[in-house]
Every structure is written in C-alpha cells, then in structure tokens.
VOSE-111524 format. One line per 3 residues: number of its first residue (from 1); for each residue x, z, y of C-alpha. Coordinates in nm, 4 decimals, always signed. Layout:
REM residues N
NUM) X:Z:Y ~ ...
***
This chain:
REM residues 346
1) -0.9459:+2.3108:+6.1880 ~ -0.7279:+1.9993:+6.1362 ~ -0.4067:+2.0021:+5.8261
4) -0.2091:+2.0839:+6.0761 ~ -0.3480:+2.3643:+6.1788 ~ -0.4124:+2.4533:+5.8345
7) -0.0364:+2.4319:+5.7672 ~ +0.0440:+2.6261:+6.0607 ~ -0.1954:+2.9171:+5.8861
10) -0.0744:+2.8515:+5.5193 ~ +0.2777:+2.7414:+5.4902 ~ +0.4366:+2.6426:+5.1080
13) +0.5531:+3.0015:+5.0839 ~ +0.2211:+3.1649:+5.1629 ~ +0.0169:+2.9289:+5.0138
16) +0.2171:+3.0265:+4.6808 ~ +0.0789:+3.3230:+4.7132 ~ -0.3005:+3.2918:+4.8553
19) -0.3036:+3.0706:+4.5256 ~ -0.1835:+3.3142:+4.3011 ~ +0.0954:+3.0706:+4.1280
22) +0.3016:+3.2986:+3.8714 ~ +0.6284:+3.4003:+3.9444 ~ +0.8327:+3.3752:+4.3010
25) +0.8431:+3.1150:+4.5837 ~ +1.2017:+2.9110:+4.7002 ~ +1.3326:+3.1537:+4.9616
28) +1.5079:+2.8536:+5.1413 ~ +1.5106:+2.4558:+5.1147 ~ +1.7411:+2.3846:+4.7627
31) +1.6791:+2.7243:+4.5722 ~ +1.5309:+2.6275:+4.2445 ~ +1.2715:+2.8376:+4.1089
34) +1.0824:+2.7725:+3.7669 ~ +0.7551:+2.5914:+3.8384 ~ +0.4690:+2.7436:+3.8688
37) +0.3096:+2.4426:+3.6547 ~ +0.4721:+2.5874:+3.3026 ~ +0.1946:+2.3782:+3.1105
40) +0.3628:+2.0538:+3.2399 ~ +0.6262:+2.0900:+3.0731 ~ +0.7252:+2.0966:+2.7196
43) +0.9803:+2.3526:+2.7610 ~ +0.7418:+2.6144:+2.9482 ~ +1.0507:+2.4717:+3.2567
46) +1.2888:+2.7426:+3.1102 ~ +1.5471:+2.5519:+3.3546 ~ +1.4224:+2.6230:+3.7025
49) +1.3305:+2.3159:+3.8555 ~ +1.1240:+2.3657:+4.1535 ~ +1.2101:+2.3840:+4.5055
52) +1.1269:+2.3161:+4.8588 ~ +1.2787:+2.0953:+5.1239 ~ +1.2390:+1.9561:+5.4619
55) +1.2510:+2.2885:+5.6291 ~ +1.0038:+2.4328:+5.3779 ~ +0.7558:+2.2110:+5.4521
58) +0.7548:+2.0011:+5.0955 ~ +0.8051:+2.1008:+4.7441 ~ +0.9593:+1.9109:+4.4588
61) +0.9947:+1.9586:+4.0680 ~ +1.2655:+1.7690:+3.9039 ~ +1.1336:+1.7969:+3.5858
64) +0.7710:+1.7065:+3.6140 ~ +0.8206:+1.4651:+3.9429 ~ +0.5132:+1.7042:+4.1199
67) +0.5839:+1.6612:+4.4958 ~ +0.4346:+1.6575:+4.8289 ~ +0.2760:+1.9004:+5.0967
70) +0.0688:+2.2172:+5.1099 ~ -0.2308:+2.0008:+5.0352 ~ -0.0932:+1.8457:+4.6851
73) -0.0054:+2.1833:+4.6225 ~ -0.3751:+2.2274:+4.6013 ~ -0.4243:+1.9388:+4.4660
76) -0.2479:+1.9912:+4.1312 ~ -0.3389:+2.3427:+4.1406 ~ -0.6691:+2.3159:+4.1359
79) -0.7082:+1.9528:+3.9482 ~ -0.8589:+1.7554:+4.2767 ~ -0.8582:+1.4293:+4.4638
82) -0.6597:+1.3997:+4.7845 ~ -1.0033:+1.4386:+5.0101 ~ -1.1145:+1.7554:+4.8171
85) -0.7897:+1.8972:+4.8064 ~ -0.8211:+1.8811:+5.1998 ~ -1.1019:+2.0540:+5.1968
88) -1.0031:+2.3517:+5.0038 ~ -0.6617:+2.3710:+5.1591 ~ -0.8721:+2.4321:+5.4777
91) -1.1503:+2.6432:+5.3221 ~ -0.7874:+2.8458:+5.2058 ~ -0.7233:+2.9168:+5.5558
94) -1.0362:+3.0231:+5.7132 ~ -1.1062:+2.6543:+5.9176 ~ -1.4207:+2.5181:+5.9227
97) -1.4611:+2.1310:+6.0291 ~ -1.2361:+1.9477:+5.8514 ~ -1.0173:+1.6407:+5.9911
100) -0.8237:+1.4544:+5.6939 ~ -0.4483:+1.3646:+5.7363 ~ -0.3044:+1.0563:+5.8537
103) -0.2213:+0.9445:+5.5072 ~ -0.6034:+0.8396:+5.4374 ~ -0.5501:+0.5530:+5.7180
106) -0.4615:+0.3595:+5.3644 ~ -0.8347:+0.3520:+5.2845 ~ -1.0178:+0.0339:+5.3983
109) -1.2274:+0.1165:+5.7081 ~ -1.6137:+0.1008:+5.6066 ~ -1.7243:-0.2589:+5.5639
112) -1.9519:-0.4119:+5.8469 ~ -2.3320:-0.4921:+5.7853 ~ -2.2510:-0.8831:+5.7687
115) -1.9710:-0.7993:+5.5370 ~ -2.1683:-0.5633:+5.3054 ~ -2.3890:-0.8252:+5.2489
118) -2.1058:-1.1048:+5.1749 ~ -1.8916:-0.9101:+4.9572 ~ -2.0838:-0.6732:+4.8007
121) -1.8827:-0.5125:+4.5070 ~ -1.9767:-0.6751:+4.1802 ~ -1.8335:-0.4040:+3.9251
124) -2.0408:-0.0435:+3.8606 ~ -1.8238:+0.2315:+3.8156 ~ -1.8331:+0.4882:+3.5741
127) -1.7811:+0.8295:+3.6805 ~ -1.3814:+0.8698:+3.7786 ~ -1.1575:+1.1052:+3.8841
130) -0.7946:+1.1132:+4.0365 ~ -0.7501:+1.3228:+3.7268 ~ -0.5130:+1.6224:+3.6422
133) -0.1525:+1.6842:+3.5390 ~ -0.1855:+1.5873:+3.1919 ~ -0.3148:+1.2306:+3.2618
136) -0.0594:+1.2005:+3.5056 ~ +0.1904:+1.2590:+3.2665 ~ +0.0812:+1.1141:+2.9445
139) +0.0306:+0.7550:+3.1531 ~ +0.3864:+0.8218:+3.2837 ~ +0.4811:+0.8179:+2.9167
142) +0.2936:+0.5989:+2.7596 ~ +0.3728:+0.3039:+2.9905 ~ +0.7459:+0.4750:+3.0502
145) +0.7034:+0.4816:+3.4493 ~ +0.7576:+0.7308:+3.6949 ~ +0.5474:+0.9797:+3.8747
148) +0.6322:+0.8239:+4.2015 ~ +0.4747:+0.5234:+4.0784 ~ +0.1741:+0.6883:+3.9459
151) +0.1725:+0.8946:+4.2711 ~ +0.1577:+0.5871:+4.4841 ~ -0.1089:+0.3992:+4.3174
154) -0.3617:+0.7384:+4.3240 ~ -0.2930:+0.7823:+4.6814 ~ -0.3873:+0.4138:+4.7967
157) -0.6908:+0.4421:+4.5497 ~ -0.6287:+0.1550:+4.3410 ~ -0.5825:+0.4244:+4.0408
160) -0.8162:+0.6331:+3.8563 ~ -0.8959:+0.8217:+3.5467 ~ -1.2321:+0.8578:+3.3497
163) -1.4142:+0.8054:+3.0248 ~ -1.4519:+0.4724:+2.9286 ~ -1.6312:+0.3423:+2.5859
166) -1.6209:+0.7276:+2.5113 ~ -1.2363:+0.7173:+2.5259 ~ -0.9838:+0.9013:+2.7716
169) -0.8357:+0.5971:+3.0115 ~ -0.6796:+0.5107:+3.3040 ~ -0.8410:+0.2171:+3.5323
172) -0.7213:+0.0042:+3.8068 ~ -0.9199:-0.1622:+4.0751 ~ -0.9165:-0.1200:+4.4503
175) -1.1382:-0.0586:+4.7015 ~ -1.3541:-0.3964:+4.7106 ~ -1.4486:-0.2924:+4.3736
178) -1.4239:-0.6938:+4.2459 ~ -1.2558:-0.6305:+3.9800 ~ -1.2009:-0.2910:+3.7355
181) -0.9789:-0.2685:+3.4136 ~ -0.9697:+0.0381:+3.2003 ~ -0.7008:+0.1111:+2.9267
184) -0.7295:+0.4033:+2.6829 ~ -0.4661:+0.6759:+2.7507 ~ -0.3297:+0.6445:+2.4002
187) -0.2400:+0.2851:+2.4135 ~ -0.4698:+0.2356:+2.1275 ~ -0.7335:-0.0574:+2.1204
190) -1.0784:+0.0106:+2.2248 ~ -1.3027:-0.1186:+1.9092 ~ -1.5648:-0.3601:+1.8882
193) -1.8554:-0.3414:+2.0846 ~ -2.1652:-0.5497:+2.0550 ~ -2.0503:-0.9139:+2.1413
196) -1.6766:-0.7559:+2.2485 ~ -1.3791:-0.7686:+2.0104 ~ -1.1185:-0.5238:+1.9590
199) -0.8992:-0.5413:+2.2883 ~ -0.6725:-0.3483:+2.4797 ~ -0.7705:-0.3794:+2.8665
202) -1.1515:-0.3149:+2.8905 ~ -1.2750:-0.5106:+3.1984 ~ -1.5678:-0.3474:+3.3324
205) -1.9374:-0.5764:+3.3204 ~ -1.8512:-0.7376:+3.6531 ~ -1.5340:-0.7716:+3.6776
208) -1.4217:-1.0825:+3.8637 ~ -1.0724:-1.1999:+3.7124 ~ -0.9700:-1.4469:+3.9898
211) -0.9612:-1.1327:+4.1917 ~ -0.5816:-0.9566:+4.2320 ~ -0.6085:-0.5875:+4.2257
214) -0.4289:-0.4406:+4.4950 ~ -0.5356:-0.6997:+4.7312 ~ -0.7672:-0.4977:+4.9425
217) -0.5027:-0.2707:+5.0629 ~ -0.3800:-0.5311:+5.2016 ~ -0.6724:-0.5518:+5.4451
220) -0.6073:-0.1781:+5.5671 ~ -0.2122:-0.1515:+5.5447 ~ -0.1024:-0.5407:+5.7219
223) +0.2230:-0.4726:+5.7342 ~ +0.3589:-0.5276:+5.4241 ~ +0.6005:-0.8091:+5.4494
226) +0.6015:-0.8675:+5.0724 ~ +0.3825:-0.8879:+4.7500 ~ +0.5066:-0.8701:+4.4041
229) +0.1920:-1.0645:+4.2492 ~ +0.2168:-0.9819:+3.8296 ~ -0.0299:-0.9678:+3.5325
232) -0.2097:-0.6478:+3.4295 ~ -0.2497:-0.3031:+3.4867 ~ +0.0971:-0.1912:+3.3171
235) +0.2643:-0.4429:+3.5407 ~ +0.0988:-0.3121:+3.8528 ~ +0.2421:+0.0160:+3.7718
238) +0.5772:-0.1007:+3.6481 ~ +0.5864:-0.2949:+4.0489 ~ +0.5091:+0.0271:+4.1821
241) +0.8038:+0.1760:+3.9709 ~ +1.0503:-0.0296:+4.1266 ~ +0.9543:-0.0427:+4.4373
244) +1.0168:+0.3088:+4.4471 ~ +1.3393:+0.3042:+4.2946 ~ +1.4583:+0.0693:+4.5706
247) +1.2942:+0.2229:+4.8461 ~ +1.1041:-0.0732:+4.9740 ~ +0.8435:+0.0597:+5.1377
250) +0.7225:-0.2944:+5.2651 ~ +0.6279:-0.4121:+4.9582 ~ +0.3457:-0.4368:+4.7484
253) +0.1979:-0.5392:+4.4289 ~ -0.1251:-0.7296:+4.3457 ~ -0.2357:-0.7874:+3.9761
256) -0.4477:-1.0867:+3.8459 ~ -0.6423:-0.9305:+3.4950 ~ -0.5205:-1.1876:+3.2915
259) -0.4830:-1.6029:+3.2996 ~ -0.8248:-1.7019:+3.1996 ~ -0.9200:-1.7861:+3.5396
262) -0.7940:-2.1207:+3.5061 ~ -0.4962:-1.9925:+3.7872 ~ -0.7629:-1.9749:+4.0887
265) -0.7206:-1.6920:+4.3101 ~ -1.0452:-1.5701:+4.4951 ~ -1.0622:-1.7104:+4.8384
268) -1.1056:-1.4227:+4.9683 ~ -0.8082:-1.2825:+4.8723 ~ -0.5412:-1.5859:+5.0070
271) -0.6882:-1.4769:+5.3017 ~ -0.5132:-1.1549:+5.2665 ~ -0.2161:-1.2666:+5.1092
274) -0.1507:-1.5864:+5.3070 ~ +0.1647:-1.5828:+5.5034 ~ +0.3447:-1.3423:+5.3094
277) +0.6561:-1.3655:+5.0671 ~ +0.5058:-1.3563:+4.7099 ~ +0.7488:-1.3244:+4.3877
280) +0.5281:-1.3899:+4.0912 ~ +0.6321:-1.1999:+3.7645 ~ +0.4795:-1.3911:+3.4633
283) +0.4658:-1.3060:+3.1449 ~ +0.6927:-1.4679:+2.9100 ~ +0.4116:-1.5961:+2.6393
286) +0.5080:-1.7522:+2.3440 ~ +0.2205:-2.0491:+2.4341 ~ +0.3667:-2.0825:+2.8182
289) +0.0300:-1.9910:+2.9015 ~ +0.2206:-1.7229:+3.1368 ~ +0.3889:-1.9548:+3.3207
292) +0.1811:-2.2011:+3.3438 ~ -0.1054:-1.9834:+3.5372 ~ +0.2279:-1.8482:+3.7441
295) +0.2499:-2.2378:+3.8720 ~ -0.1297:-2.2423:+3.9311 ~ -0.0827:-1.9507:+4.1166
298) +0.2507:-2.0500:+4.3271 ~ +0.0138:-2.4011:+4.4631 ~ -0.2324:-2.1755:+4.5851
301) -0.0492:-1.9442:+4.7803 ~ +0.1905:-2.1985:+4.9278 ~ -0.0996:-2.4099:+5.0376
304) -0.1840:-2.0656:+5.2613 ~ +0.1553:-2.0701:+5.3863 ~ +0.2890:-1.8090:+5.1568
307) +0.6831:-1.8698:+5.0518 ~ +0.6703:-1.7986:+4.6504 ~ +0.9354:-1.7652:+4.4509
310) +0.9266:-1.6294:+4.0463 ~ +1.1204:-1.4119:+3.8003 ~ +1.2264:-1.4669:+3.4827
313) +1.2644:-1.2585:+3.2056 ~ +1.4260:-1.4930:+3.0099 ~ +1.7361:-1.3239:+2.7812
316) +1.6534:-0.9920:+2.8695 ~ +1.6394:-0.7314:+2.6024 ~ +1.4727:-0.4031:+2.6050
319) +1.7021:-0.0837:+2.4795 ~ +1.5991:-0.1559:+2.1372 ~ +1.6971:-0.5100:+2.1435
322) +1.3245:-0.6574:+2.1729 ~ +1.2740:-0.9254:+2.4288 ~ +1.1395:-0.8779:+2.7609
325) +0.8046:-0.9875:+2.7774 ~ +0.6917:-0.8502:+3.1453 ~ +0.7858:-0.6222:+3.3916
328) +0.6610:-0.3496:+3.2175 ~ +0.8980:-0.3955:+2.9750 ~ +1.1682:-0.3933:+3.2039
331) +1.0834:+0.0035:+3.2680 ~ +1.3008:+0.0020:+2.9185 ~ +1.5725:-0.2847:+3.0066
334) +1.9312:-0.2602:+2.8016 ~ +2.1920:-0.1355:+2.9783 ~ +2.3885:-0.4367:+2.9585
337) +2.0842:-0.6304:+3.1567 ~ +2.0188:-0.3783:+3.4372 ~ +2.2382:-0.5950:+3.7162
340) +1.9792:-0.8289:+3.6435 ~ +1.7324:-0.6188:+3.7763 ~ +1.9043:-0.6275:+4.1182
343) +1.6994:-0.9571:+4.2432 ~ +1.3725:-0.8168:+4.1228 ~ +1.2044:-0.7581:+4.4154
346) +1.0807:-1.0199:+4.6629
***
C-alpha cells in the first residue's frame, strides 16, 4: 500500500478517530476545534485552535504551529520520525508494503562504493531521535524561532534530538555526518569534561569545522538558487526562520561551527556551493574575528564562481535595546529596526 492509498483509507477525519484523539474532528476546512494535543499548550488550548484545510486534507494549530498531513498526524501522536510515522500510518490502514512519500526525495541518495570509501563520515553519533512535542517546543523558545523553522530543519534531517554529556540537547549536522554540534535544551553550558572546558556548543569527537552544515542537502535538492551561509546552530535555525517568513522556498542555509578554521571551507563542499548566490551573516564580535573569517569565506566562494554579498548587523537593537550580535538575535529585532530586515535574504 503506498500514502496515498493509505490516505484514501484513512482521511484526517477518520484518522482522528482510529487514533482515539479526545474530543471532535473539524467538520469542514476553517472550523476550529480545540487540539487534540492539550499538553502542548500551557492553557490546556481553552481557545480552539485547530483546524483543517486544503479540502480536509491538512491540519493546522495556531497555537502550537503542529501542521501537516495524515502522516504527521501520526507522527506527533505517537512521538515518531517521518519514516516510522509512515509505517504506522500504513500499518493504521491495513497495507502491507510500504512506499514512503515524495517528500523523502530530500534525503541524499545512498553514497557509491568509490564514494563510501572517500568520504566516509568522520563523526559517531549518539543515539538520536526526531524527538517529541516538548523538544519541539522548548527549542522554539529557547532560541525564540518558529515551528516552521524547526519543522523544516527535522524534515531535511539536518536536525535532531538526543542525550548528549548526559544532558537533554538538540544537534545539527546533515547527512555526510562531517560535522555534528549538540547544544543542551536549556541553553545552559555543558561543564568540564576531561581536557574540555565549560562551553556551550558541544562538537562531537570528529567533528570537522571547515565543514558547513547544511551543505549536503545541497547534493540531493540542486535547485536552490541561494544560500544564506551563517555561524552556528542558532543561526541555522534563525535562516530557516526567515526563510519561512518570506516564503523563499529557493533558499537555503549552511552553517560553519565556528571561525577557528582559519576561514577554509572543505573542498568538498565549494563543490556544492559553487555557482550559487551566497549572503554571509557574520557575527558582529567585539575582536572582528566575525568578520574577518566572513572575508576568508567570501575569497573562497567567489574563486568557485559564487556571487557573495554580506549583512550587517551593525545599529540594530534587539526589543530590549541590546545590540544585535547575529541573526539569531534578529528573531527579537526592535520594532523600529524591522524594515531593516527587508534585505535579509540573499
């Protein structure tokens, strides 16, 4: 049985049901019902907030940013990855073979032998999951993005959750696996360890930092005309953030783990990025250390015909009156700086 089929079998409305979600389904696209996700939100959703559009074939909660199909109905309801939740929407409706939707075209095809042995991922993973609900929402928070942008980062598989020095985090690599960084959910430091200091990214044993996460979606989605090329994990999702604000679906964001590669980017990965328009976002550090990798950076990709161009966060003030510092900061931006934001993206 393919999704389709699936779908066909177990529509939203019925699937409500087989899954035994409390309280009633939409009757029709734009009737709000409370979610059947009460635990998500802080009020219980006393405000119905749930619906369905697109001729009943996608759901949406306004208050906890859930959305998508009959299968990410499963997903959230039962806590799973994309692929699993494919398989139990099918096991749901009696199929038995199972053919995954178009949507996992994003992940790389499997390396060949030749390339296996080339680029054989450097970094070993701990165990990780696409998480549940309450990661989703806490990162959300804690970094002040949206659930779009979360959304978008676990569905092209450069985001994942796990435990990490024995702490809840949230880490960011992609599928060549070159280079992993783990944060702790609670923005905290992670302490000492042996010869490690106190820090706040946690760079798996590995890790190569002259590779961009992000770049190896490149290699299976081509068509994205642009890259937004920034610093860190909280800047990768703050990209994703505004990319989806501004609809610009041919865009992209790659993240270099820091400046202490001496600005190279892997060779590798110019290959993917060469040709492209690449804005660089760089952080504004008080030792110009930021922009000073950011003009490494800019050589390299013009010399693979790239056209680069920067932002600048000089001036800008977050709603408290801090500085801007990076592009995660700009998630917060005064009100008095937001038309700024209006060249952001590349």
């Amino acid at each position: 049985m393919t999704i389709e089929e699936a779908k066909a079998v177990l529509p939203l409305p019925v699937l409500w049901s087989r899954l035994g979600l409390p309280g009633v389904a939409p009757a029709r696209d734009g009737v709000n019902v409370s979610c059947p996700f009460p635990a998500h939100h802080k009020n219980g959703d006393k405000k119905p907030s749930f619906n369905f559009h697109s001729g009943g074939k996608r759901f949406k909660c306004f208050a906890c940013d859930i959305e998508g199909d009959e299968v990410e109905l499963v997903a959230v309801a039962f806590g799973l990855d994309n692929k699993a939740a494919c398989r139990k929407f099918i096991e749901l409706a009696g199929g038995g073979a199972v053919t995954l939707p178009s949507r996992s075209s994003v992940v790389p095809p499997p390396p060949s032998r030749e390339q296996a042995q080339s680029e054989r991922p450097r970094v070993k993973l701990p165990e990780l999951k696409r998480g549940g609900f309450l990661a989703w929402r806490q990162l959300e928070r804690s970094r002040s993005v949206s659930g779009a942008a979360v959304d978008l980062a676990l569905r092209f598989g450069v985001l994942r959750f796990g435990e990490v020095c024995g702490f809840p985090s949230w880490v960011l690599g992609d599928g060549s696996r070159r280079a992993v960084e783990a944060r702790r959910l609670d923005r905290l430091l992670f302490p000492a360890l042996g010869n490690l200091g106190e820090r706040k990214p946690h760079s798996l044993k590995g890790t190569d930092k002259s590779w961009p996460v992000g770049a190896d979606v490149l290699r299976a989605q081509p068509s994205f005309r642009a890259v937004m090329l920034v610093e860190g994990g909280p800047d990768f999702l703050a990209a994703l953030h505004f990319i989806h604000a501004a609809d610009a679906a041919d865009v992209w964001p790659v993240a270099m783990l820091g400046r202490s590669t001496g600005g190279a980017i892997h060779p590798k990965a110019l290959e993917l990025l060469a040709g492209r328009k690449v804005k660089i976002y760089c952080h504004a550090d008080s030792d110009g250390g930021g922009e000073e990798a950011a003009r490494k950076w800019g050589r390299q990709l013009k010399a693979v015909g790239c056209s680069v161009g920067a932002f600048s966060f000089a001036g800008l003030r977050q709603r408290d009156g801090t500085p801007v510092k990076d592009l995660n900061d700009c998630c917060l931006i005064h009100p008095d700086d937001e038309a700024i934001l209006g060249g952001l993206l590349p």
